[in-house]
Every structure is written in C-alpha cells, then in structure tokens.
C-alpha positions as CSV (number, residue, x, y, z in Angstrom):
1,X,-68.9,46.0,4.9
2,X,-68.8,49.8,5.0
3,X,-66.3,51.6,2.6
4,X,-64.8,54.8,4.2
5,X,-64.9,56.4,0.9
6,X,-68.7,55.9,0.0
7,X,-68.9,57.2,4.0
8,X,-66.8,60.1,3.2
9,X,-69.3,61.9,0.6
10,X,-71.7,62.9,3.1
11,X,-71.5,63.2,7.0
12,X,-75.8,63.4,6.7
13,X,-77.2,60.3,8.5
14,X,-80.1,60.6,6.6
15,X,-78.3,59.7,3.5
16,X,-78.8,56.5,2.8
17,X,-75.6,54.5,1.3
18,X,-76.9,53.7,-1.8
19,X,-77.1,57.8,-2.7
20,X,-73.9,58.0,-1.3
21,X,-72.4,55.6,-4.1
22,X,-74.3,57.0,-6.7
23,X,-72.9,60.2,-5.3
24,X,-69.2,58.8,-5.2
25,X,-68.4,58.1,-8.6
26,X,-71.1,59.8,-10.5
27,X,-69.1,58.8,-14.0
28,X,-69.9,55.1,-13.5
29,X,-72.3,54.7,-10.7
30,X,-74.7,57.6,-10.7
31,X,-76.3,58.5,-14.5
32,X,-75.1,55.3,-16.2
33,X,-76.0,53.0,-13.1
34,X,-79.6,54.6,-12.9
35,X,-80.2,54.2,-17.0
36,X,-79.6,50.5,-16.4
37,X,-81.8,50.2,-13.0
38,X,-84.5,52.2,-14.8
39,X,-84.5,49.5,-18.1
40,X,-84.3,46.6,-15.2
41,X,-87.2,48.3,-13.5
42,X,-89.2,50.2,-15.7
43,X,-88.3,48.7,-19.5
44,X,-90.3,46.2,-21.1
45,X,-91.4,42.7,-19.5
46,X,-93.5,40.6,-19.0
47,X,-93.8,41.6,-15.3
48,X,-95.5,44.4,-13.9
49,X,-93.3,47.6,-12.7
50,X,-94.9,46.8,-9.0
51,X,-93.8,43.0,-9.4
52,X,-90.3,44.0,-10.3
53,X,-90.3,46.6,-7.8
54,X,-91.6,43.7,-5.3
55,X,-89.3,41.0,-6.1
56,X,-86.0,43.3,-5.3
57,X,-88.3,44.6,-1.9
58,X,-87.6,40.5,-1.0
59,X,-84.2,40.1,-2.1
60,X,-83.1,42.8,-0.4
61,X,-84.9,41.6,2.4
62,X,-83.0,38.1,2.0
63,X,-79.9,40.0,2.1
64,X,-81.3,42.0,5.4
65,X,-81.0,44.9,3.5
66,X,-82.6,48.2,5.2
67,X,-83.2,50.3,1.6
C-alpha cells in the first residue's frame, strides 16, 4: 500500500520510501524515529551490530521488502 502523501515529498525515483516518510513528518518520523532505530541497531546487546543489521536484512526479506 502506497500513501499519496509519503509519494508527494519527492517526485525523485531514486528516493527510496522509507526517506520519503522520514522526510514527511520529520517531528515524529525523521529525528525521533532514527534515535530509536539507532538504540535498536546500534545500543547495547548481546548481538553484534552486523547480526542485528542481518536479522532485519531477513525480515524485510520475509516481508518482500526491496530496502
């Protein structure tokens, strides 16, 4: 499911649509979004950084995501 007004921020098709959210509402989903996915993925755990960074390469692969 596309939203028109995530599409709307850019008319780039290099951008991919996860900028483009970030981009979209920066007050929720851009600086306080990436503080959260940057303790998720780079805070401390008992996994490696390149574990955590592989296990969301699979989901999103599950979820035939292209990011």
């Amino acid at each position: 499911m596309r939203l028109r007004c995530v599409e709307s921020i850019s008319n780039d098709p290099e951008m991919v649509d996860v900028v483009r959210t970030l981009l979209y509402r920066s007050e929720i989903f851009g600086v306080p979004f990436s503080e959260a996915l940057d303790v998720a993925m780079r805070g401390e755990s008992d996994w490696t950084a390149g574990e955590r960074e592989l296990f969301a390469a699979f989901v999103s692969s599950l979820n035939q995501c292209l990011f």
